[in-house]
C-alpha positions, 0 to 999 in steps of 0.5 A, a space after each residue: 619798446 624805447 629800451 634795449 637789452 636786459 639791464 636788471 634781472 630779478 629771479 624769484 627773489 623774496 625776503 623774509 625779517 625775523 623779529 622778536 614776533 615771529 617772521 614777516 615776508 616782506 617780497 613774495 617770489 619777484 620776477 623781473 626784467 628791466 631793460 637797458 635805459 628804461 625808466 622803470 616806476 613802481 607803485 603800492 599800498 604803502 608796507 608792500 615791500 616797494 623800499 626794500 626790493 630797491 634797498 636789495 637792488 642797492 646791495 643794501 638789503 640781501 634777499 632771502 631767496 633768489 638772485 638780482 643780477 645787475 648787467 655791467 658794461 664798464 667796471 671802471 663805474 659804479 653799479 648803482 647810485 640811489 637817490 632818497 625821499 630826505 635830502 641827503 646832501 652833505 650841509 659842510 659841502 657847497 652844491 659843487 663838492 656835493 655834485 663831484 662828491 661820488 667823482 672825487 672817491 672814485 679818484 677822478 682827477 679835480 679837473 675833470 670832475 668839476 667839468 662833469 659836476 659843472 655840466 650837471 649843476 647846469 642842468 639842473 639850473 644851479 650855476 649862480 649857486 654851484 658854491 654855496 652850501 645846502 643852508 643857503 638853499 630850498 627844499 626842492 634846490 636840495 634835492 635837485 642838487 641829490 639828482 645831480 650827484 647821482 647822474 654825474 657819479 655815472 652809474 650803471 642803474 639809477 635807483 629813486 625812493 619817492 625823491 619828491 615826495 616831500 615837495 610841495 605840488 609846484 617843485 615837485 612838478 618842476 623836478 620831475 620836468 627836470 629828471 625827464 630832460 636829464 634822463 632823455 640826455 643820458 637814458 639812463 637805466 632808472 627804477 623809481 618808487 612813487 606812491 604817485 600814478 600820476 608822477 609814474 605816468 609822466 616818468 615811467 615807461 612801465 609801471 609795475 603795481 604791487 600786491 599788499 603784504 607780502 609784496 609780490 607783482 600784480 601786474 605791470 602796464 606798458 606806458 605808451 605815452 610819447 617822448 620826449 613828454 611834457 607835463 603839463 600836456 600829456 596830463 590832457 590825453 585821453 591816454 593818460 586818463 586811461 592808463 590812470 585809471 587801468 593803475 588805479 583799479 589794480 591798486 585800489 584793490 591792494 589798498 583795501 586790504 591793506 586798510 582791512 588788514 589794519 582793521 583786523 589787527 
């Protein structure tokens, strides 16, 4: 495995929402362990469950049943940092107080978080544009600004919410490219949500594919594709086409049943 010991342990873990209709199990019984430095990528129907197992990762959501247990190595960082589908970079901040944003409330001194947000800004290819303000940006420059936010602020775990599902085809493969490299610096424990199994073959060292509601694991598949990894490359492997097509008979399955749910409805 390129990963070393437990980072996240998710035992037994299920969540239950009570509404006005009745309860809905939204996760059914999650066991998990991630790795330390692994990139972890998550793939479902869509109302699987996939958003709220990271919001509880988060501390966003609290689980019915069950503990995650998150593994710390320094308390003086944080535990998690989440980037999301919206970009979510304050529009009255220049892209260096956005990036040095998690920094200055940590009490970081200014000096040194404008050098660590200036070393991600560089990264992330944004030096001409480390003070100007997210109106003077594209869609994809946003969120690669989000990226860089959440690796300066140094967490212990890297929590992604399809951060590029709203990108058009081109920035989205230019901002994976740029997420490989960063993550290959730092190796930093990531779980990232895509509907994707193209985008989770090129991330992700495993890919764990969830069942339809409720959501539970139906299997994950180890990514045995090389790093540091390309592309545009590892899409011509005869690999690549046979880990495609292992996710996608796993998950076409749950995807029917979810159309077959709606049907019933």
């Amino acid at each position: 495995m390129p990963y070393g010991s437990d980072s996240i342990i998710i035992r037994n873990v299920s969540k239950e929402f009570h509404t006005r209709t009745g309860k809905i199990t939204a996760l059914h019984n999650i066991n998990l362990t991630i790795g330390q430095g692994e990139f972890f990528c998550i793939v479902g129907p869509s109302g699987c469950g996939k958003t709220t197992l990271l919001r509880i990762l988060a501390g966003l959501e609290t689980a019915s049943e069950g503990d995650v247990i998150v593994k710390t190595t320094d308390a003086n960082r944080p535990v998690n940092s989440m980037v999301f589908q919206e970009q979510s970079v304050f529009p009255w901040m220049t892209v260096m107080e956005n990036v040095s944003y998690g920094l200055r409330i940590r009490g970081i001194r200014k000096k040194l978080r404008e050098e660590i947000a200036e070393r991600y800004i560089r990264m992330i290819g944004l030096s001409k544009f480390a003070h100007s303000y997210p109106c003077q940006l594209s869609g994809g420059m946003k969120q690669r600004v989000s990226v860089a936010r959440a690796f300066a602020n140094d967490p212990e775990i890297l929590l992604m919410d399809e951060p590029f599902g709203a990108l058009d085809e081109q920035n989205r493969i230019i901002l994976q490219q740029e997420l490989l490299r960063i993550w290959e610096l730092t190796r930093k424990t990531t779980v990232f949500i895509t509907h994707s199994i193209d985008e989770a073959l090129c991330l992700g060292d495993r890919v764990m594919v969830m069942t339809a509601h409720p959501g539970a694991i139906k299997t994950i598949i180890d990514v045995d594709l090389p790093r540091p990894r390309d592309i545009a490359t590892i899409r011509t492997s005869t690999r690549y086409n046979e880990l495609y097509q292992t996710i996608w008979y796993n998950l076409r399955d749950e995807v029917m049943k979810v159309k077959a749910q709606e049907l019933n409805e």
